[in-house]
N, C-alpha and C positions, 0 to 999 in steps of 0.2 A: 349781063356783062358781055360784050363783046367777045369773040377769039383773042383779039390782040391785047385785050386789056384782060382774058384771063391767062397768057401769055407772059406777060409783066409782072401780075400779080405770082406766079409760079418762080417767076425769076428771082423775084425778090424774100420770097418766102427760104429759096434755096440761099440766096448767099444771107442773110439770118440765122440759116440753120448751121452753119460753118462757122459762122463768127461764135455762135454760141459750144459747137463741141471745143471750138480753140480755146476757146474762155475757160470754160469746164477744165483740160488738162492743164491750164496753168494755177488750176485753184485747186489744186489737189493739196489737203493738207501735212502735214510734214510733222512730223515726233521729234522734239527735242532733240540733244543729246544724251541728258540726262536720263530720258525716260529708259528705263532698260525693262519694260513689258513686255516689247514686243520689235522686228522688225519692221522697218519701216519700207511702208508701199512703193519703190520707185521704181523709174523703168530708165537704167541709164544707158547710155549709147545713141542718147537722140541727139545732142547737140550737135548744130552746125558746122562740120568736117572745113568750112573755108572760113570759119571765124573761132577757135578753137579758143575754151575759155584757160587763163592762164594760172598755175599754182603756181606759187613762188617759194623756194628753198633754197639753203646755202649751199654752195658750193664743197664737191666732198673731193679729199685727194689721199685715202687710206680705203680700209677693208670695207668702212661703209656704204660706198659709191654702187658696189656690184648691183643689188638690185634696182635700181633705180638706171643704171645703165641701160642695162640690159630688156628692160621693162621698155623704155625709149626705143633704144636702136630696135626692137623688134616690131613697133607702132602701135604695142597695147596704150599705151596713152592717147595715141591718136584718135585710135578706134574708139574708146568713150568721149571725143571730144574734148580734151584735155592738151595743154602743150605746157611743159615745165620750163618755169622761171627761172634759172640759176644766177643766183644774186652776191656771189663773188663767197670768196674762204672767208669763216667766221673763227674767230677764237672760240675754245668752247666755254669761256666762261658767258660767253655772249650768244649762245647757242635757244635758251631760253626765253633770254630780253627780246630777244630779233624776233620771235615769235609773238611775244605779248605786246610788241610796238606796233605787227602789222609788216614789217619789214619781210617776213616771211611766213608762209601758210602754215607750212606741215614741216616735220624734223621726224629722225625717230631716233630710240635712246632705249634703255634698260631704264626698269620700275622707280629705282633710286632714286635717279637722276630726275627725274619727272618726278617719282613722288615728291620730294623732298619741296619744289616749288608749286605743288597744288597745294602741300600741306602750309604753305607760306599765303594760299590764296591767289594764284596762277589757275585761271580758269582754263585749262585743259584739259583735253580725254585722248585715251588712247582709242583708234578704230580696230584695227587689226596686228595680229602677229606679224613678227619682220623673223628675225633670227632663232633660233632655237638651237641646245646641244644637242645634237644627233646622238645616235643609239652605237654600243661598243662595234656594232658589225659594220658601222660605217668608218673609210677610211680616216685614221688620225687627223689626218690633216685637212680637216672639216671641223675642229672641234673649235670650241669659242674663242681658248687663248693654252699659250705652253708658256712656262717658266723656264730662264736658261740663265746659268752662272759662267762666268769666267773660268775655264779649265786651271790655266795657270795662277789667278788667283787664289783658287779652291779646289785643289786637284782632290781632295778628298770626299767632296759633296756631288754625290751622284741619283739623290733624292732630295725632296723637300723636306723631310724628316730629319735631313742633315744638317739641317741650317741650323737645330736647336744648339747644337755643339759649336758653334762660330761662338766666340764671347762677343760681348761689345751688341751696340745697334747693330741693322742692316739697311742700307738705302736699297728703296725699289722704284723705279719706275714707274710712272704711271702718268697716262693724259690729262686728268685733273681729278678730284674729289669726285664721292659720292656715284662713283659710275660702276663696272664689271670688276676692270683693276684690285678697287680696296676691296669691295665686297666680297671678291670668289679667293682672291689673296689672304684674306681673315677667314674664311671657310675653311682653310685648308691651311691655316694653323689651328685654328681651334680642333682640328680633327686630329693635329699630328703633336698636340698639347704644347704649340708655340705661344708663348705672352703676346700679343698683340700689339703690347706697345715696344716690341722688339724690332718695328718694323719704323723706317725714317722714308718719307713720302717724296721725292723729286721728280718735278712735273715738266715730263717734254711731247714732245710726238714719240710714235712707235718707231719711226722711220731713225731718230735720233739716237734711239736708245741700244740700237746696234752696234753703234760707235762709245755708248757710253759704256757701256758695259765693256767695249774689249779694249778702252784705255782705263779702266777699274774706278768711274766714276760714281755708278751704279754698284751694289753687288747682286743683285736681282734684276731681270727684266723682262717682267711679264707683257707678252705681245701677242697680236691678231694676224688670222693666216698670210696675210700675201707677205709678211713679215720672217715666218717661220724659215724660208729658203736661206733671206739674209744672215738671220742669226745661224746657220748650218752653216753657211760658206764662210763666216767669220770664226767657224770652231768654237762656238760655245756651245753648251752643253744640256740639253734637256733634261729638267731634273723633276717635271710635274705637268700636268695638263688637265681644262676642265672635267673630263672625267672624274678624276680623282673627289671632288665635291662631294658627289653620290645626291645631286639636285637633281639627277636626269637633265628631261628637257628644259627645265630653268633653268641651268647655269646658262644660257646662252640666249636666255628673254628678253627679246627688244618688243618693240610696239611702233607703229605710224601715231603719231600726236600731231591735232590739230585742235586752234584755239574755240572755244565753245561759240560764240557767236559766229565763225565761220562753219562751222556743221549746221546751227541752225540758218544760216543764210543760202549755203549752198548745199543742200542735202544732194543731188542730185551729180554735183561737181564731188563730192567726197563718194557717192557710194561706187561712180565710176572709178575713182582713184582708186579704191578698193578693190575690187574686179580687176583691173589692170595691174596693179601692183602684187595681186596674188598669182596671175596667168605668168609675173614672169622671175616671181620666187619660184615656182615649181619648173618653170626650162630652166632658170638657172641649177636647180639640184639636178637634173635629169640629163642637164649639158656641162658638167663644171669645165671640162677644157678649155674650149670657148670663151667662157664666162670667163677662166683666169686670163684668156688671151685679152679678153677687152678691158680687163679691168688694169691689167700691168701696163696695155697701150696708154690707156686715160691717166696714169697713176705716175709713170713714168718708171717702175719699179719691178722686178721681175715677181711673178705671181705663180705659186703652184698652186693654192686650195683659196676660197672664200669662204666665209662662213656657209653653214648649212640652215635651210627657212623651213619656217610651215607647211607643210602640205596643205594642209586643211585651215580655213577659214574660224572654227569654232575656237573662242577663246576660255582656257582655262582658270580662272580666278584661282585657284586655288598652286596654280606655279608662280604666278607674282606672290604670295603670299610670305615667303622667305626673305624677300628684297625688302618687303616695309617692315619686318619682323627684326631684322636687324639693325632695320634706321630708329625703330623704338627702343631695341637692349641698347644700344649705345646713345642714346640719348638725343639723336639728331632731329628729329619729329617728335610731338606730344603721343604718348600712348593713345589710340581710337583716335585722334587726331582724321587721319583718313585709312579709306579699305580700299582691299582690291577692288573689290564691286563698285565702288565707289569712282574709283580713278580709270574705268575704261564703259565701255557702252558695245552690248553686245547688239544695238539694233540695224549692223553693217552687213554681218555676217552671211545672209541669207547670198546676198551677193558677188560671194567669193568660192562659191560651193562649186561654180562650176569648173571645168578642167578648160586647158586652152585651148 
């Protein structure tokens, strides 16, 4: 063979050898959701920073918003190749459907509210921890939710244990069904030996119930921190807060949900979501000022605390275990119907371990 023609031959073996490691990293294969063995192999942060692939989520205008702000404005999304979709305010009854349609990727929510429709047949999984009740040494106003009455309504009810003594129902507050509201709300009667059907359920935003409560529409209104300020400047009255449960870090368990064929479609786009949305749970806990600053800008609402998130990436099964345990005593799910282990997939977590 010639020089030039072993020259060629060299050339061509090289660009063979490339198309083939290219080919190689895009056949890497991919673990379910479902399978909860083991973590799954990925290496995310490689996507294309000038064609960034897009998640799509509703639009948030309450406590929800913080992390997912914050995670943005700081470029953790960017940096995995990621740009979020926001696809306008959703009702939350419509919070679920919008997901199962495709209309939007990911959502997050407390066990209930997600168990409730896997157990319906809603192929979803939770990837990672969002919210958690922080510990007594953290400032109050970080806790999941506070309860406040009417002073002048109720000038005698200065605890929840007080409420037993009102005759009659009580209308409470609450953004819809099957969510924190009812659940940590019957926790904390069943602890203070309140009847449960003592309780009359009317469904607004948090932002509404400020005003409902101080023209005595409401007699209860259990709300979320950027919330807490308003109910103070309106003189109502602090009379409970998640603490009191004695859940620990459950009373305040959200989770990131996304639909089971988009995990298995985009392993790659989810385990960055993951990694990103963990780096900026933890600036948010580590920055809350800030954090209230940007979330009161976005929200329109003055904000002293947001919720308090995960440190850590590892998921507990055994803290969801109260949320579906409750939706079984009262009937709302079949008993073994679905489990913790069941409704989330620990094989993200590997990817969340690290710090920002």
């Amino acid at each position: 063979m010639s020089r030039t023609g072993k020259r060629l031959w060299w050339f061509v073996a090289g660009i063979f050898s490339l198309v083939a490691a290219i080919v190689a990293v895009h056949e890497i294969p991919w673990t379910h959701a479902d399978d909860k063995k083991g973590p799954l192999e990925i290496e995310t942060g490689l996507a294309s920073k000038t064609q960034l692939f897009e998640i799509k989520t509703r639009t948030r205008k309450d406590c929800t918003l913080a992390p997912w702000l914050v995670t943005e404005k700081l470029g953790y999304f960017e940096q995995e190749g990621i740009k979020l979709v926001y696809t306008g305010e959703t009702q939350p009854a419509l919070w679920i459907p919008s997901l199962l349609r495709g209309d939007n990727d990911v959502d997050s929510g407390h066990p209930n509210t997600f168990g409730v429709a896997i157990a319906g047949g809603a192929q979803l999984t939770g990837v990672v921890r969002g919210g958690i009740e922080p510990s007594e040494d953290v400032d109050p106003k970080f806790r999941h939710m506070w309860w406040f009455v009417n002073p002048d309504k109720y000038p005698n009810v200065k605890s929840f244990t007080d409420l037993k003594d009102i005759p009659g129902t009580l209308k409470f507050s609450t953004i819809t069904s099957n969510i924190c509201t009812d659940f940590l709300t019957n926790k904390l009667a069943d602890k203070y030996g309140i009847p449960r059907d003592k309780f009359e359920w009317v469904t607004m935003p948090d932002i509404q119930a400020i005003q409902a409560l101080k023209q005595g529409l409401v007699d209860v209104a259990a709300v979320h921190p950027p919330f807490y300020k308003g109910m103070t400047d309106a003189n109502a009255v602090k009379i409970a807060d998640t603490i009191e449960t004695g859940l620990g870090p459950s009373a305040g368990l959200t989770f990131y949900w996304f639909r089971n064929d988009f995990i298995k479609e985009h392993p790659h786009e989810v385990a960055g979501f993951v990694r990103a949305i963990k780096k900026g749970q933890r600036w948010a806990n580590a920055n809350p000022e800030l954090t209230a600053q940007w979330t009161a800008e976005a929200i329109g609402v003055p904000v002293t605390g947001n919720h308090y998130y995960a440190q850590d990436a590892t998921i507990i099964e055994s803290q969801i275990d109260p949320w579906l345990k409750d939706l079984e005593d009262n009937n709302v799910i079949p008993k073994g119907k679905i489990s913790s282990a069941s409704i989330v997939t620990h094989q993200f977590e590997i990817f969340a371990e690290e710090g920002p």
